[in-house]
C-alpha positions in Angstrom: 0.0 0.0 0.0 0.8 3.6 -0.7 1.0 6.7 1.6 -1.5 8.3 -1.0 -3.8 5.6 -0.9 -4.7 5.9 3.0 -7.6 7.2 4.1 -9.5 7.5 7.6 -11.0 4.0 8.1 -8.5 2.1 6.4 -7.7 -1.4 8.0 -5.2 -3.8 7.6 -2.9 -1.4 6.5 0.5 -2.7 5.2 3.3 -0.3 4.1 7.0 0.9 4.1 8.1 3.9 4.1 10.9 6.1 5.8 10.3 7.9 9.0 11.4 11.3 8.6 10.3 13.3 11.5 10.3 12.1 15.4 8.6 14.3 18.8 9.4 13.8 21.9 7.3 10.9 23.9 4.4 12.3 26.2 2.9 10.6 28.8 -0.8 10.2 28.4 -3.7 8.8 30.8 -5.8 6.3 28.9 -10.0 6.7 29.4 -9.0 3.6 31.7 -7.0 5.4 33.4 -3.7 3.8 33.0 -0.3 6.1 31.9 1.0 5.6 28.5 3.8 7.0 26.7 2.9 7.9 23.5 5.2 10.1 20.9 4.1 11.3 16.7 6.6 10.2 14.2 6.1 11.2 10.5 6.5 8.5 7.6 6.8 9.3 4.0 7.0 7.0 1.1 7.3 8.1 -2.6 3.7 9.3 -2.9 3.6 11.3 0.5 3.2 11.6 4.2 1.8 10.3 7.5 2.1 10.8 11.1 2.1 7.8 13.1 1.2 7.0 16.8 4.5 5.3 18.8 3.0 3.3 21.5 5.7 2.7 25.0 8.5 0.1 23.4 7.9 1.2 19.7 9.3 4.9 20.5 13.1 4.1 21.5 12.9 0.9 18.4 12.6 3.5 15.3 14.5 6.5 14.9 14.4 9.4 12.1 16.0 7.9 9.3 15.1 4.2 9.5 13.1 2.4 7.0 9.9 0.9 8.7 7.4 -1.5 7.3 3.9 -1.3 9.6 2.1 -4.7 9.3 -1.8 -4.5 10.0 -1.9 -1.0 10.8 -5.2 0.8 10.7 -5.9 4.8 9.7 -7.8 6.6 12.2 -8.3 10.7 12.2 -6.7 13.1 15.2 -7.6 16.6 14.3 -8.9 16.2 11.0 -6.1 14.7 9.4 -5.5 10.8 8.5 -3.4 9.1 11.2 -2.1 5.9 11.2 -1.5 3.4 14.3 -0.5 0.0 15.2 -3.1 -0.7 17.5 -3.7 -4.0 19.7 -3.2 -5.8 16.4 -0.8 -4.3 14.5 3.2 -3.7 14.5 6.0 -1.6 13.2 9.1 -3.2 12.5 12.6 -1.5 11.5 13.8 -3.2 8.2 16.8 -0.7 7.6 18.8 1.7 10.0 19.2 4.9 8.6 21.9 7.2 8.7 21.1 9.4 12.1 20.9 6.5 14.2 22.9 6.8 17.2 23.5 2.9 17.5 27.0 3.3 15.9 29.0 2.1 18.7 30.2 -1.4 17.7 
């Protein structure tokens, strides 16, 4: 799947793409009341962009640069614009370091 062909709603989203951009993680309180770290990364593939949700262990795994490929991801809408998560079901997986990782030391 392409970045261009997302649209709110879409399930079983499967795509790679490059993550180019990369906030801070926040700590948020889910409706059940448990704390959550939770940080925006932005992906972009040949045909455009899309911010992500990084859930807890996904946040330190990808870094601005890598190549990811999100298996069963779904597109959901924060703020009017398409967003796309892992959810319960879903993952993201690096399938290429890029250049700005900071994992160097051998």
């Amino acid at each position: 799947m392409k970045i261009s062909e997302l649209k709110a709603g879409a399930t079983n989203v499967d795509l790679e793409a490059t993550v180019i951009e990369k906030q801070e993680p926040r700590e948020v309180i889910t409706k059940f009341g448990k704390r959550l770290n939770v940080s925006s990364a932005v992906l972009k593939d040949g045909t455009g962009t899309i911010t992500i949700s990084l859930w807890e262990k996904d946040i330190d795994a990808v870094s601005v640069g890598d190549k990811v490929k999100v298996t069963n991801g779904y597109v959901g809408e924060f703020k009017g614009n398409p967003q796309l998560s892992t959810g319960k079901y879903g993952k993201i997986e690096v399938i290429g370091k890029g250049e700005e990782s900071e994992d160097s030391e051998a």
